[in-house]
N, C-alpha and C positions, 0 to 999 in steps of 0.2 A: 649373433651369428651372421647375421644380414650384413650387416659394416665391416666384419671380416672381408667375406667375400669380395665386396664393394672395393675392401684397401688392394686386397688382389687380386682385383682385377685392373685396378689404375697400376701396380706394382707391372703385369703382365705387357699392357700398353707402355708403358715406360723403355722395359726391356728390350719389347722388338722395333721401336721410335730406336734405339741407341744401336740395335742392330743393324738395321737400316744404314745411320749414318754409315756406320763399317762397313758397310757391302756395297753402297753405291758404289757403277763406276766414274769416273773422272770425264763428266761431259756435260753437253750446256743443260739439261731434264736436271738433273742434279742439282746447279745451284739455283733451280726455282724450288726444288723440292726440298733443299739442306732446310729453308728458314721454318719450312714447315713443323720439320723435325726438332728440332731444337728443345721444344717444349720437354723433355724427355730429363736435362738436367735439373731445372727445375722443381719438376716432378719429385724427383728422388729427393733430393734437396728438404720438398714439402715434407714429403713424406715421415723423412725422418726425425723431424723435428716435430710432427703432430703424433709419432710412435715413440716418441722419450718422455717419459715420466720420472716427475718428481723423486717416487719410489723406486725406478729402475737406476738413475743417475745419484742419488746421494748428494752427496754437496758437488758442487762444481769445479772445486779445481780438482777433485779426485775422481771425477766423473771425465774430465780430461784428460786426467794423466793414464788412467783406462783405456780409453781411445788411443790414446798415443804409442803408447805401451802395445798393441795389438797389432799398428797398422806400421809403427816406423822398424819394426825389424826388420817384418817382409822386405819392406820399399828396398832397404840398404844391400837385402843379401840380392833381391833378383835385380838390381837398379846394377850391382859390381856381376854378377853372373852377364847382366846384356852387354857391359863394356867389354868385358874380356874377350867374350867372344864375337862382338863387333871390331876390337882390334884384332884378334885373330884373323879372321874373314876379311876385312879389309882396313889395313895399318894408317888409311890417309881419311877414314870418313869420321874419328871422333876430335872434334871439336876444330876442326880446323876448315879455315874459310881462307879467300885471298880477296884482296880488292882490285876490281880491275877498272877501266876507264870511268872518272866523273866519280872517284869514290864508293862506287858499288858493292856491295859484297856480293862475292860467287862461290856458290860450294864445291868444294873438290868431294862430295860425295859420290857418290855411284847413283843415288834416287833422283831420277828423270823430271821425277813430279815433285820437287822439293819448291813450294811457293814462292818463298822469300827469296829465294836463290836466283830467280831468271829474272 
């Protein structure tokens, strides 16, 4: 019962580590504070590999196709749900970049804070 706890309580600290990242705003505290956070994928990462058993996973490639099977519907239906209505809302921000002086690329996005972009 103790090790339960123990796993949810690092599951807990994971959580609001990854929360975190999400909620900073965009200033210089931040990127001293991002590296701290990080730990968080990790974490989850560990996690799940030290909560998969033998007996819960079966053999391995059917223990993936499991996994797969689960997670690749979602992705495709809400991954074409967010395009559509990103081209709706604005017809010039999917996938399209220009290049301007010295080979650069620049977004024709609408997101201010788009990194690679400036």
């Amino acid at each position: 019962m103790a090790r339960d706890l123990y796993i949810q309580a690092l599951r807990g600290v994971a959580i609001s580590a990854v929360v975190l990242i999400h909620c900073l705003p965009q200033s210089t505290i931040t990127v001293a504070v991002r590296p701290l956070l990080n730990f968080a994928v990790a974490l989850f990462i560990f996690l799940s590999g030290y909560l998969t058993t033998p007996e819960r996973c079966g053999d391995v490639l059917g223990f993936y196709r499991r996994r797969i099977g689960k997670v690749l519907a979602p992705y495709l239906v809400w991954s074409l749900f967010y395009l559509l209505a990103r081209r709706v809302t604005d017809p010039v921000a999917i996938g399209e970049a220009i290049l301007v002086g010295g080979g650069r690329l620049r977004c024709t996005t609408s997101w201010s804070t788009c990194s690679w972009c400036s």
